[in-house]
C-alpha positions as CSV (number, residue, x, y, z in Angstrom):
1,X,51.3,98.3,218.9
2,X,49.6,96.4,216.1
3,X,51.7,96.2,212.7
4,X,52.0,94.3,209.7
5,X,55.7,94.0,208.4
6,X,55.8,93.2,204.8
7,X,59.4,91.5,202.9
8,X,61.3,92.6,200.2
9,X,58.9,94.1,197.6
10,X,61.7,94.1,194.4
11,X,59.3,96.4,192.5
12,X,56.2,94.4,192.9
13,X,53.3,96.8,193.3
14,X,50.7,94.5,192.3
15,X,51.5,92.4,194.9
16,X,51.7,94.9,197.1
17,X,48.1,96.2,196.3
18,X,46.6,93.0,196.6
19,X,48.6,92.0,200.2
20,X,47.6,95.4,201.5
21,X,43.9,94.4,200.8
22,X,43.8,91.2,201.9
23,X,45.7,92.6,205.5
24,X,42.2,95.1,205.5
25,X,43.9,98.0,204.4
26,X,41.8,100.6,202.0
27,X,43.3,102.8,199.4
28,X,40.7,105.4,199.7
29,X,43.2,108.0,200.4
30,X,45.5,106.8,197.4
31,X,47.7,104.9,199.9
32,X,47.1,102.1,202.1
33,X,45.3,102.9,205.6
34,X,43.5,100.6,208.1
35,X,40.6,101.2,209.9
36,X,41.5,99.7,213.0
37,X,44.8,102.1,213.0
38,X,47.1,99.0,212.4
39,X,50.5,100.5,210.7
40,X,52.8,98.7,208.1
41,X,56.4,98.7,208.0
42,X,58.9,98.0,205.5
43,X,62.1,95.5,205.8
44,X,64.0,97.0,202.7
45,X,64.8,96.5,199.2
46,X,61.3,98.0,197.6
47,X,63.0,98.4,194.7
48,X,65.1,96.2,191.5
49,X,64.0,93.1,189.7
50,X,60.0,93.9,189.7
51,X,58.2,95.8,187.3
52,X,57.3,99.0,189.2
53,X,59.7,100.0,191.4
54,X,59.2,103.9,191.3
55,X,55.2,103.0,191.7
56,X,56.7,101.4,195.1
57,X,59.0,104.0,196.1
58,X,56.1,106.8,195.9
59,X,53.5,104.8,198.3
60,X,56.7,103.9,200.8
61,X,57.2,107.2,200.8
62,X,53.7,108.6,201.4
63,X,53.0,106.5,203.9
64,X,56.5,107.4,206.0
65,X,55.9,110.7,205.3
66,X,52.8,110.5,207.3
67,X,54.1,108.5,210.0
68,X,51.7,105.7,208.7
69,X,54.6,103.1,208.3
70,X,58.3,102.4,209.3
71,X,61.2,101.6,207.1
72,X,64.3,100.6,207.0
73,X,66.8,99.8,204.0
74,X,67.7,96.7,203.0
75,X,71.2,96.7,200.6
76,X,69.1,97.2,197.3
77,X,68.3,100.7,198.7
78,X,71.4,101.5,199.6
79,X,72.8,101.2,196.1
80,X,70.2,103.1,194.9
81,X,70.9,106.1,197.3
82,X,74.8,105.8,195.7
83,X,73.4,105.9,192.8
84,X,71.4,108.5,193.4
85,X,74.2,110.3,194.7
86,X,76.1,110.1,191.5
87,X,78.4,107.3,192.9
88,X,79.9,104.7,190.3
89,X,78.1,101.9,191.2
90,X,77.1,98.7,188.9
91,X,73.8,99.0,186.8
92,X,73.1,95.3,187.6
93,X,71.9,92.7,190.1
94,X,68.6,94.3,189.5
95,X,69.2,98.1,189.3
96,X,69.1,98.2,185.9
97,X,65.2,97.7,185.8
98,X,64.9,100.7,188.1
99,X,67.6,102.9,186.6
100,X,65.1,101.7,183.3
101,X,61.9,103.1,184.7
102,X,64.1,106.3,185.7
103,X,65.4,106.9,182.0
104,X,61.3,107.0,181.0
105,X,60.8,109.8,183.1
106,X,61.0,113.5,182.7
107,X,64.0,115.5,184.3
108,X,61.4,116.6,186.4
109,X,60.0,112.9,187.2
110,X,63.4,112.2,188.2
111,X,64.1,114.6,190.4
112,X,61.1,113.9,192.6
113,X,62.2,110.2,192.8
114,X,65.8,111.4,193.8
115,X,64.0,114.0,196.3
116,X,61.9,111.6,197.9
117,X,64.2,108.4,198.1
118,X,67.1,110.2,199.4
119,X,65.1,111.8,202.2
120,X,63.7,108.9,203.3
121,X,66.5,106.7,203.1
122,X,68.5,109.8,205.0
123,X,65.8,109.9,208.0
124,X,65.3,106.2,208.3
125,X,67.7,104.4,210.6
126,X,69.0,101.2,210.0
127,X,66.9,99.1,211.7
128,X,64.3,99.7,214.3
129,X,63.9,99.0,217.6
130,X,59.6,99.1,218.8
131,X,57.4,97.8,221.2
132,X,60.0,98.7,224.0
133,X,63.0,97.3,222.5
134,X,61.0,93.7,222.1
135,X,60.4,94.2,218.4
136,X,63.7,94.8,216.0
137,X,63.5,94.9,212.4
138,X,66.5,94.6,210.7
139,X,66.5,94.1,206.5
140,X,68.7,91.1,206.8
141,X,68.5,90.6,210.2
142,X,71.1,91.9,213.1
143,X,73.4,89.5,215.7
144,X,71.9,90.0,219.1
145,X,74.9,91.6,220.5
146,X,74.9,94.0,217.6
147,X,71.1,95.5,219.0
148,X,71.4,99.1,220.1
149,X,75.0,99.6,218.6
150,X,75.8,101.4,214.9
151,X,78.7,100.8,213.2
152,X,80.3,100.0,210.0
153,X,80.1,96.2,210.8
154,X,76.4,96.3,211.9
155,X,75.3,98.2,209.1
156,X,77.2,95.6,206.9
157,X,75.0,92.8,208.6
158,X,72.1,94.5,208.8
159,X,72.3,95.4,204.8
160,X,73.8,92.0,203.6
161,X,73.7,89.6,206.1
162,X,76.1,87.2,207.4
163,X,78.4,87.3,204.9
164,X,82.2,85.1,205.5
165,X,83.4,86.9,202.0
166,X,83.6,84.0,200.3
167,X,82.0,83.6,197.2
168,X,80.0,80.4,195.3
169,X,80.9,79.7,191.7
170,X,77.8,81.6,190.6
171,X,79.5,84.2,192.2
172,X,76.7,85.2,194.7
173,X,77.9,85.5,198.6
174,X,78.0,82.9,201.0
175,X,76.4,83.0,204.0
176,X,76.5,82.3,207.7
177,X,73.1,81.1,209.5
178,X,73.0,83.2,212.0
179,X,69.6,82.7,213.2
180,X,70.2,79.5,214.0
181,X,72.9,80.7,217.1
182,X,70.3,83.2,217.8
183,X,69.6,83.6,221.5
184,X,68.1,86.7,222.1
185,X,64.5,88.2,223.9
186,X,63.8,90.6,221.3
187,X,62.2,89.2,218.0
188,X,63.5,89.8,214.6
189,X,61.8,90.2,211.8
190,X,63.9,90.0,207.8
191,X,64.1,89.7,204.9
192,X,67.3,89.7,202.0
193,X,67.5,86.0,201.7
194,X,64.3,84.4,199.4
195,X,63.2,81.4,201.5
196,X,59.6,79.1,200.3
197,X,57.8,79.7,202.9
198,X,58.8,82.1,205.9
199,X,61.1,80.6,208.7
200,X,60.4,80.7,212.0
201,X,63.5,80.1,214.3
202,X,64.9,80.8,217.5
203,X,62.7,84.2,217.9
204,X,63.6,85.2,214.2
205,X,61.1,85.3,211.6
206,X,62.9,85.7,207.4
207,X,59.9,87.1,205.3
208,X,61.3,87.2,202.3
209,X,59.6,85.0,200.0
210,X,60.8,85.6,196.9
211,X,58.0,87.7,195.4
212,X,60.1,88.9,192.9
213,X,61.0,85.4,191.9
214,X,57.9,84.2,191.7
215,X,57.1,83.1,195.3
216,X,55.0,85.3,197.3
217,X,54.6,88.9,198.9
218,X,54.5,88.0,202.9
219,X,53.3,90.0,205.8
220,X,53.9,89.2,209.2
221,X,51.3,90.5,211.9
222,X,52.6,91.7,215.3
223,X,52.0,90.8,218.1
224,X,49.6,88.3,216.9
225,X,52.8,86.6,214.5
226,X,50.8,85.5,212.2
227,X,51.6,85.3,208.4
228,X,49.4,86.6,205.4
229,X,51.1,86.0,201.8
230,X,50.1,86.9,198.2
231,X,50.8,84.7,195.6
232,X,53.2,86.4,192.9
233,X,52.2,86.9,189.3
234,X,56.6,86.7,188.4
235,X,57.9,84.0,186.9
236,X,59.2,81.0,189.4
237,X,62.8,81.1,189.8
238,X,63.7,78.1,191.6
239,X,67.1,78.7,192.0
240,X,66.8,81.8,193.6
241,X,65.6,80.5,197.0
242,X,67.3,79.6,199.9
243,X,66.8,75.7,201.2
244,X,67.6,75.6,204.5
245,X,69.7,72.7,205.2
């Protein structure tokens, strides 16, 4: 099983494009295929923040579709799938550029974005187990005894991590490291938490680097785990990333 794992997307479809490419893909067929039959999978969140989130969502979804990639959500999908479902949810934290893009479409536009989130996001489970259980993607990564086991509290780690409930005066969560206790065979691959450059520890690998803050668009390749990133047109956010300590 050869497969390249790309991080949170946020809406970045150029970057996207361009990481697709330089992984070998082609977009002959209007998505992004490889010649050598090397599949890509998803870690979550391809929406909020970025510029062309419902550009994202229709490749994602062509691709899954055709069994030519694997996803699973990361918590930015899950609040758009409440909002989709007409839950009150907050238009913020990034939804509001995708609820934006929604409000330029047609009724008709809309509808297919509805249609083909909401079925993917219904068929996808919430993190994957491949390559015979030695492979687990999880969006922000999963405890090891939480592998193989779906409940309320694993799909809250899974979607936001290893959050205590306590808050920092900018009001964004706190959070636990829990890679670092990380003991387990399988290896995990992440994303949710923006980090410089991808971290590598104990059998974990976090791949979100903060494309959407101006960082870059990562890839991992499995089984070779080797990292190919794109450079991201956004603005630098410094603040935004994570410094291990």
């Amino acid at each position: 099983m050869k497969i390249d794992i790309i991080g949170d997307i946020h809406g970045c479809f150029n970057e996207l494009y361009k990481l697709t490419i330089q992984l070998g893909y082609n977009w002959k067929a209007g998505i992004p295929l490889h010649p050598n039959g090397r599949c890509l999978a998803f870690v979550g969140d391809l929406t909020d923040r970025g510029p062309e989130s419902l550009k994202v969502v229709d490749i994602v979804y062509e691709l899954w579709k055709q069994k030519k990639a694997y996803y699973v959500p990361g918590n930015h999908c899950n609040k758009l799938y409440r909002y989709f479902l007409g839950n009150k949810v907050q238009v913020t934290h990034g939804l509001e550029t995708t609820v934006a893009e929604l409000s330029g479409c047609t009724v008709q536009q809309r509808n297919h974005y509805k249609q083909v989130f909401m079925e993917m996001y219904e068929n996808s489970p919430l993190y994957l187990q491949l390559d015979n259980k030695k492979l687990v993607i999880a969006h922000a990564g999963i405890k090891e005894d939480y592998i193989g086991k779906m409940n309320n509290k694993v799909k809250t780690f899974v979607l936001y991590g290893d959050i205590t409930g306590e808050k920092h005066p900018d009001g964004s969560p706190v959070r636990g490291d829990w890679a670092k206790k990380y003991k387990g065979k399988p290896t995990i691959v992440y994303g949710h938490t923006p980090v410089l450059e991808p971290r590598f520890i104990h059998n974990t690998v976090n791949i979100d680097t903060g494309a959407v803050f101006g960082g870059k668009l990562t890839a991992l390749q499995y089984p070779e785990m080797e990292v190919v990133s794109i450079s991201s047109s956004m603005p630098f956010v410094k603040e935004k990333f994570n410094h291990p300590h």
